[in-house]
C-alpha positions, 0 to 999 in steps of 0.5 A: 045875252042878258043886257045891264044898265047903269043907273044913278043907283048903281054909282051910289050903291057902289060908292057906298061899298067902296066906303064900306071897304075903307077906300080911302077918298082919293080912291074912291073918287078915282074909281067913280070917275072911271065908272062915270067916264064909262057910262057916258059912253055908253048910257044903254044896255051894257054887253061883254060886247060894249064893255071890249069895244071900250077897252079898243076905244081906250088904245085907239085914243091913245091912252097909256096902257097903265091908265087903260088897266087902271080905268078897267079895273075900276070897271071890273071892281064894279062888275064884281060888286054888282055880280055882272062877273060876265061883263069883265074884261082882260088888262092889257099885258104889260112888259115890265119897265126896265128904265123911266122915260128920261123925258119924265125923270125928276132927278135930284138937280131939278128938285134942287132947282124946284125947291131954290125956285120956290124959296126966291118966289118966297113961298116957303110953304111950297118949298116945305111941301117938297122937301116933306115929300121928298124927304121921307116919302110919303104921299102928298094924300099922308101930308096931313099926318104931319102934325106939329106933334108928330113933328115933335116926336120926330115921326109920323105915324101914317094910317091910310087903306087900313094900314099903319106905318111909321114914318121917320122925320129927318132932324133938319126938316123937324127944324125947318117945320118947326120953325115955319110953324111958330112963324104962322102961328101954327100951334097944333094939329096940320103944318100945311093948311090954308088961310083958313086952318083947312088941309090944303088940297092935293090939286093946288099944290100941283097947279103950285108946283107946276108954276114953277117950271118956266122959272126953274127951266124944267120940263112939266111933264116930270114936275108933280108931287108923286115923282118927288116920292119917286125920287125918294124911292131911287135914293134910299134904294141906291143907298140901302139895295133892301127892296124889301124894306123900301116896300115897308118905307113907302108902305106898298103891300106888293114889292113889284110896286116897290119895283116901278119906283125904282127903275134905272133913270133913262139917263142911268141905263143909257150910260151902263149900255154905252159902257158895254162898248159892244160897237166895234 
């Protein structure tokens, strides 16, 4: 069986093909990692063999099954690039959700709570930051499409993996960011910078809002900023039942990602099953 290696030229060549593709740059370096985190378990030849033995040392290691078919599929992405289709291995098969873990379930209560916890630590850049998100449902990586103009025009228009959509921005969060940008002398282009005029980074606000857990009496595990854009997914859904067009909102090309988002809350399926009141 013919033996592959993976050299430092690989991982370039491959990073410039997933530029090539437009990948955006969240993206590509999700897929490097994966690709890197695989080499350094195996710095030799690389078999089918090696490649599934892998895949095992994932499960045994107690990997989520979503992140253990997102790192392989990284692998296989760079297999297909190479022409190493032999070296391609199968997802793990996964049964659909049908409710979110309770312990991982931001509701509405503990954003209020996160939102009122971060106005008393008097970070109202923060505070703005979560209600951006949740508000309209972008992704925190789209943060940088809200502009002071786009604000002025009530909409934001979001162009990322070569797609474009609109976004509509609710009349008190125009207000509000209208407001804090006249406060900080913010007179155009990005609202959320830093200091230095800089976009601020996906990583710092994650590390801010998981600050403010202990404060706001909320579990971290379900504190970081995509569930807000999960939140979002729940309510417009709850209100419109179009799934439809909730995919064209959150700008997914697939409806059965649309369908994870919008999953029965652990507490909501929990509830319908004690209505069934099939105990006699």
């Amino acid at each position: 069986m013919k033996a592959y290696y993976i050299t430092q030229k690989e991982i370039d060549d491959f990073r410039c093909y997933l530029r090539e593709e437009e990948k955006s740059d969240n993206t590509v370096e999700k897929y490097l990692r994966d690709v890197k985190m695989f080499a350094k378990y195996y710095s030799g030849k690389i078999t089918k063999e090696t490649v599934i033995a892998y895949k095992h040392d994932l499960i045994s290691n107690n990997y989520a099954i979503r992140s253990i078919n997102s790192m392989l599929s990284s692998l296989n992405c760079l297999f297909s690039f190479l022409g190493w289709d032999d070296l391609k291995v199968k997802t793990l098969k996964l049964q659909r959700q049908i409710f979110c873990s309770e312990e991982k379930e931001l509701t509405r209560k503990d954003y209020e709570k996160l939102c009122r916890t971060a106005e008393q630590k008097h970070n109202k850049r923060l505070n703005l930051i979560m209600q951006t998100i949740c508000s309209t449902g972008i992704r925190v990586s789209e943060l940088q499409f809200v502009t002071l103009e786009a604000i002025r025009k009530g909409k934001l228009i979001v162009s990322m993996k070569g797609k474009t959509r609109t976004v509509i921005i609710p009349k008190d969060l125009k207000r509000r960011l209208c407001d804090y940008a006249a406060e900080n002398n913010i007179f155009c282009g990005m609202i959320f910078v830093t200091k230095n005029g800089k976009r601020i980074n996906r990583t710092n606000i994650w590390r801010e809002m998981k600050n403010l857990c202990v404060e706001a009496h909320i579990n971290p595990e379900k504190v970081f900023p995509h569930n807000l854009r999960h939140l979002f997914a729940r309510v417009f859904y709850s209100i419109d039942k179009d799934i439809a067009k909730l995919a064209d909102v959150l700008g997914h090309s697939n409806i059965n990602t649309t369908r994870i988002y919008i999953v029965s809350t652990g507490t909501e399926h929990r509830l319908r099953i004690e209505q069934m009141r099939l105990i006699i």
